[in-house]
KOLZAKOL-181071 format. One line per 10 residues: their letters; for each residue x, y, z of N, C-alpha, C. Coordinates in steps of 0.05 Angstrom, whole numbers, plus 32768, in hexadecimal, padded with zeros to 4 digits. Last residue first. Layout:
N
a	X/Y/Z/X/Y/Z/X/Y/Z  ... $
END
This chain:
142
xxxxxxxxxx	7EFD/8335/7FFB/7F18/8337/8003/7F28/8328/7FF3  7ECA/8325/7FF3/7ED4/8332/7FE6/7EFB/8339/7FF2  7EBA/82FC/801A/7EC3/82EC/7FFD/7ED1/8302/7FF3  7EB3/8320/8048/7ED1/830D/8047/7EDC/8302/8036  7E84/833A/8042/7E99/8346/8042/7EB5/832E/803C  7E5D/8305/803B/7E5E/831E/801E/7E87/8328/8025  7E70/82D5/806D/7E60/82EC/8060/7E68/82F8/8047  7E67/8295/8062/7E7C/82A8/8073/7E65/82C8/805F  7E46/826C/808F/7E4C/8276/807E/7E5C/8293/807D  7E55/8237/80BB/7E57/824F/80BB/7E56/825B/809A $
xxxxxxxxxx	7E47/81F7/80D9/7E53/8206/80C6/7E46/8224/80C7  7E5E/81C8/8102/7E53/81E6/8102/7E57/81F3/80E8  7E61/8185/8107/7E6E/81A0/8101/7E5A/81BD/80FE  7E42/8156/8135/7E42/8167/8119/7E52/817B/811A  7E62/8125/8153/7E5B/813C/8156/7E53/814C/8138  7E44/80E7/815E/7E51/80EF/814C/7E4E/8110/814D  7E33/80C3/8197/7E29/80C8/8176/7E44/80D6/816E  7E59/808E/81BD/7E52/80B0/81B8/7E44/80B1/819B  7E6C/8065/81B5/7E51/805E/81C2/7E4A/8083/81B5  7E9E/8040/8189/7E96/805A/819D/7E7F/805F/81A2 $
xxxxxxxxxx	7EBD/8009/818B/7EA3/8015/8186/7E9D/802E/8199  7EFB/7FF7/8173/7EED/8001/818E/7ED1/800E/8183  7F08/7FC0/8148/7EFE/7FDF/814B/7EEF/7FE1/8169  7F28/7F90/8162/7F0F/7F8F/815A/7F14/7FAF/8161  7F63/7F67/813A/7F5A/7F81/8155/7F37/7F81/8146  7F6E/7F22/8139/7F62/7F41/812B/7F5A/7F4F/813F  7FAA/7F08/8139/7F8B/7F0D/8146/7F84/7F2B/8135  7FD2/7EF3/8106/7FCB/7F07/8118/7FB0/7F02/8122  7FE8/7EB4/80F7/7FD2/7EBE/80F8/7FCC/7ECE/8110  802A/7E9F/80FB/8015/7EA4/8108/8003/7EBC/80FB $
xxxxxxxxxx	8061/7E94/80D1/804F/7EA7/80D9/8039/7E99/80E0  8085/7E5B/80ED/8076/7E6C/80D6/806C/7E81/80E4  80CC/7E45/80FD/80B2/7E5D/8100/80A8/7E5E/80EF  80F7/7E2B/80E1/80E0/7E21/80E6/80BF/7E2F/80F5  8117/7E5E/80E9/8115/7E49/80D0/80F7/7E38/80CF  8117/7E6C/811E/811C/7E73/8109/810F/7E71/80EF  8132/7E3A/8132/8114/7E39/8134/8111/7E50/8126  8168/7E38/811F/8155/7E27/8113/8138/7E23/8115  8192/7E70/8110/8180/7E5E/8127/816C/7E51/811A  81C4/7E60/80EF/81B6/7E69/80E8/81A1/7E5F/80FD $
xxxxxxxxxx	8203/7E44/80EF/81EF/7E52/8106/81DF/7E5D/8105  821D/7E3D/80A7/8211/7E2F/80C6/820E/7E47/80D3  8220/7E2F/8072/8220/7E45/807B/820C/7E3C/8096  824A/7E09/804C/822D/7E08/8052/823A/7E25/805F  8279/7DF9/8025/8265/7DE6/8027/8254/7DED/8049  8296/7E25/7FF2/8282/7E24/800C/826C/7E0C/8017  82D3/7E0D/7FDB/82B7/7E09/7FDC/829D/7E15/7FE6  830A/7E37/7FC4/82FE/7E2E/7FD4/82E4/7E1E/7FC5  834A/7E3E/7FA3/8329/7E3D/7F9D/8320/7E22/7FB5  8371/7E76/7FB3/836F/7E66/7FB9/834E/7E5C/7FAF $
xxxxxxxxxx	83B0/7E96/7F96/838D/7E96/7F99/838B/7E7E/7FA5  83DC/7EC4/7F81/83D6/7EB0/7F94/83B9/7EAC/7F92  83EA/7EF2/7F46/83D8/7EEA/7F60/83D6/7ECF/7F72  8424/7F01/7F23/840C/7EE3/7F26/83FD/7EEC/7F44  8439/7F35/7EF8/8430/7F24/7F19/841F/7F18/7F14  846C/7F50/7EE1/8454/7F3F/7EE0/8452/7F3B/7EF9  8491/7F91/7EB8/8490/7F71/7EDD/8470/7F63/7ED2  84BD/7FAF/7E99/84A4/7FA1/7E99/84A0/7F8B/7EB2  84D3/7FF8/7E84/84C7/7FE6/7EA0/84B2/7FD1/7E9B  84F2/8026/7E69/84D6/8016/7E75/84E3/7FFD/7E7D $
xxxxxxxxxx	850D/8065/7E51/8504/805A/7E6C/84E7/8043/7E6C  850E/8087/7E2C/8520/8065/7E2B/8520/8058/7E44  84FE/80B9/7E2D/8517/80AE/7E34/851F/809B/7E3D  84D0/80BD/7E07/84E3/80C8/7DFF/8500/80C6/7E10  849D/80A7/7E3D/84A4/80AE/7E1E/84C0/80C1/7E17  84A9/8075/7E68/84A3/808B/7E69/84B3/8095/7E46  8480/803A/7E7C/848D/8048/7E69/8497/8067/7E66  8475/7FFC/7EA3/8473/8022/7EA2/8493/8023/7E89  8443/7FC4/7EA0/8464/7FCC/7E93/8458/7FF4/7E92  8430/7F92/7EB1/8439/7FAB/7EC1/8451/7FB5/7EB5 $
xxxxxxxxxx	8407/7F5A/7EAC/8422/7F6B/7EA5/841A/7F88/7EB0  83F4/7F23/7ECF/83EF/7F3A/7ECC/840F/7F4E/7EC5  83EA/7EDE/7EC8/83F7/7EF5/7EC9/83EF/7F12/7EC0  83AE/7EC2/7EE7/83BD/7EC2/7ED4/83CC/7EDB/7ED8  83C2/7EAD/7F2A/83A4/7EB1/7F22/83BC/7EB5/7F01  83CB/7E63/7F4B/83D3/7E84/7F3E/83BB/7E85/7F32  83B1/7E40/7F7F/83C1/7E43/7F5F/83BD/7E62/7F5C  839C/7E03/7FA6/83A8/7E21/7FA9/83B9/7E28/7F8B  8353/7DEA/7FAC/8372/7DED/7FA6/8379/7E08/7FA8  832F/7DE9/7FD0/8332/7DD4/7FC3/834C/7DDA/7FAF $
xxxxxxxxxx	831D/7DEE/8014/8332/7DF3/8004/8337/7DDF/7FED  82DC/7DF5/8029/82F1/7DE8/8020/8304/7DE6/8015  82B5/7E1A/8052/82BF/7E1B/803D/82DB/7DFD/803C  827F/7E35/807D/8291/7E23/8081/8298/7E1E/8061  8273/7E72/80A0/8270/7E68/8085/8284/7E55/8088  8250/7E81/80D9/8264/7E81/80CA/8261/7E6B/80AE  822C/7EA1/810E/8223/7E9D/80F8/8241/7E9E/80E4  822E/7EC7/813A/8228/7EA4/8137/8224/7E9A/8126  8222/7F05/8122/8227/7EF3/8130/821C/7EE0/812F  822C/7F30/80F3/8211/7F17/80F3/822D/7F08/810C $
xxxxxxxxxx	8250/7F6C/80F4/8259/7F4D/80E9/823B/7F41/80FE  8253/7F94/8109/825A/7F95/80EC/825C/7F7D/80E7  821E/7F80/80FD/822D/7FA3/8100/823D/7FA0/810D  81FA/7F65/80C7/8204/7F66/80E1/8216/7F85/80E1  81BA/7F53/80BB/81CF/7F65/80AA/81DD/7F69/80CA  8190/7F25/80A1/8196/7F35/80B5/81B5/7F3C/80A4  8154/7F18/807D/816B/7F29/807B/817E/7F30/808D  8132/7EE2/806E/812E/7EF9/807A/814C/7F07/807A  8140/7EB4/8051/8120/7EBE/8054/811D/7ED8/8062  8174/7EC5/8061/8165/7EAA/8068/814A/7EAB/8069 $
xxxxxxxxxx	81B1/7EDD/805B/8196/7EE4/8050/8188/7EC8/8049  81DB/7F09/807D/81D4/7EEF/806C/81B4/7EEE/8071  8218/7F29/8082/81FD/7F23/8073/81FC/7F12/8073  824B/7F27/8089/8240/7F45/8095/8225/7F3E/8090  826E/7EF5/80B9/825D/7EF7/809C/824C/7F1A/80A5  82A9/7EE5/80CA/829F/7F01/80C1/8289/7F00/80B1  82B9/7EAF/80CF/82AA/7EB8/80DB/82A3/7ED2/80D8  82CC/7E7B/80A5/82C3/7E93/80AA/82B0/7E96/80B7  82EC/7E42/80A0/82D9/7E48/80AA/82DC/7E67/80B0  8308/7E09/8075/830E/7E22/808D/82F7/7E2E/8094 $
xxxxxxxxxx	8331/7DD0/806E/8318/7DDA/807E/831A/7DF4/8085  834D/7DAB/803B/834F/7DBD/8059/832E/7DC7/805A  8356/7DA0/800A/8352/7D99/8015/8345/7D9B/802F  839A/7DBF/8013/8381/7DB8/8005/8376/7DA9/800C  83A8/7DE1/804C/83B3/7DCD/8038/8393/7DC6/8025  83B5/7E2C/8062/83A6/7E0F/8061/83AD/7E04/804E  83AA/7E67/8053/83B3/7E58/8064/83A9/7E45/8068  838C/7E82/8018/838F/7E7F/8034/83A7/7E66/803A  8397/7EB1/7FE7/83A2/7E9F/7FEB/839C/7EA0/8009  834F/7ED2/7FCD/8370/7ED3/7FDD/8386/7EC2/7FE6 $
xxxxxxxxxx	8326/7EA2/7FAF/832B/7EB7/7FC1/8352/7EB9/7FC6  82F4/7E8D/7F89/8316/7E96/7F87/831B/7EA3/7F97  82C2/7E57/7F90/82D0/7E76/7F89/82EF/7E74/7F8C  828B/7E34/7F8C/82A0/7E37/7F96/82AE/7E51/7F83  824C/7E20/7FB7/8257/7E38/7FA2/8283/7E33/7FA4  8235/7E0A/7FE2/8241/7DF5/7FC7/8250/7E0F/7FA9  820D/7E3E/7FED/820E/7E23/7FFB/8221/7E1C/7FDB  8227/7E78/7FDC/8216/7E6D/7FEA/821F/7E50/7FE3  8243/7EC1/7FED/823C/7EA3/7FE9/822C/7E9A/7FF0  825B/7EFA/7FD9/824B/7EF1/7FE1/8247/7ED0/7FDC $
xxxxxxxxxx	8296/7F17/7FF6/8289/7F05/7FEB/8272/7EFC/7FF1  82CD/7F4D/8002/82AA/7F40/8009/82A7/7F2B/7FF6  8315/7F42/8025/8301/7F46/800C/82E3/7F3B/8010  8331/7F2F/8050/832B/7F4D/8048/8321/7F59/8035  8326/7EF0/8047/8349/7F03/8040/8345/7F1C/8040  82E9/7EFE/804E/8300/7EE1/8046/831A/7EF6/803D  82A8/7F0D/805B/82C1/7F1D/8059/82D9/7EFF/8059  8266/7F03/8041/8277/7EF6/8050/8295/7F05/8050  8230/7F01/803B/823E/7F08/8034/8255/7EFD/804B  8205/7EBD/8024/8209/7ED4/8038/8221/7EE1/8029 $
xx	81BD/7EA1/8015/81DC/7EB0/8011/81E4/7EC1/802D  818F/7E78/8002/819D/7E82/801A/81B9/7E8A/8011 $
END
């Protein structure tokens, strides 16, 4: 069982006990948060929302908050002694997903039922024969 799921304005796909790097959220470690944008999820069967699977949210754990590694950013321009170096650290935060709730549970517990079998309609009428026609000398030559 997975779903997709939208977290800081970015997609992810997850599932149960998976943990990841997302966007720096709001909240203490530790913490509790809970998404409600899932666009997918996929439980033996597929539903796909429009734009978002109602009743259906991803529950996650904040298990710490840290930088991602530095990124350099240096502009140069050739022949007039023009450059430029900056870095940036990303904020991130690494979550848990500990489950993916509202999934309807009879659902789940539905099996397929054994279709009835349609019985062929028996037509009482015989069967009309076709007519056939031979075609003549003149029409093969055409």
């Amino acid at each position: 069982m997975f779903a997709i799921v939208e977290i800081a304005g970015l997609q992810y796909k997850v599932e149960q006990d998976q943990k990841l790097f997302v966007n720096r959220l709001k909240g203490d470690k530790g913490g509790k948060v809970s998404f409600d944008k899932v666009l997918l999820t996929v439980n033996g069967s597929t539903t796909i929302g429009a734009p978002a699977v109602s009743g259906i949210t991803v529950d996650a754990v904040i298990l710490d908050h840290l930088k991602a590694d530095k990124v350099i950013i240096f502009k140069k321009k050739r022949r007039k002694g023009y450059e430029k170096k900056n870095g940036h650290r990303q904020s991130l935060t690494q979550i848990q997903i500990t489950g993916i709730t509202g999934f309807d549970s009879k659902k789940e517990e539905k099996k397929a039922a054994p279709k009835a079998k349609k019985e062929a309609a028996v037509s009482e009428e015989a069967p009309v024969a076709k007519k056939t026609t031979k075609k003549s000398d003149s029409e093969t030559a055409e």
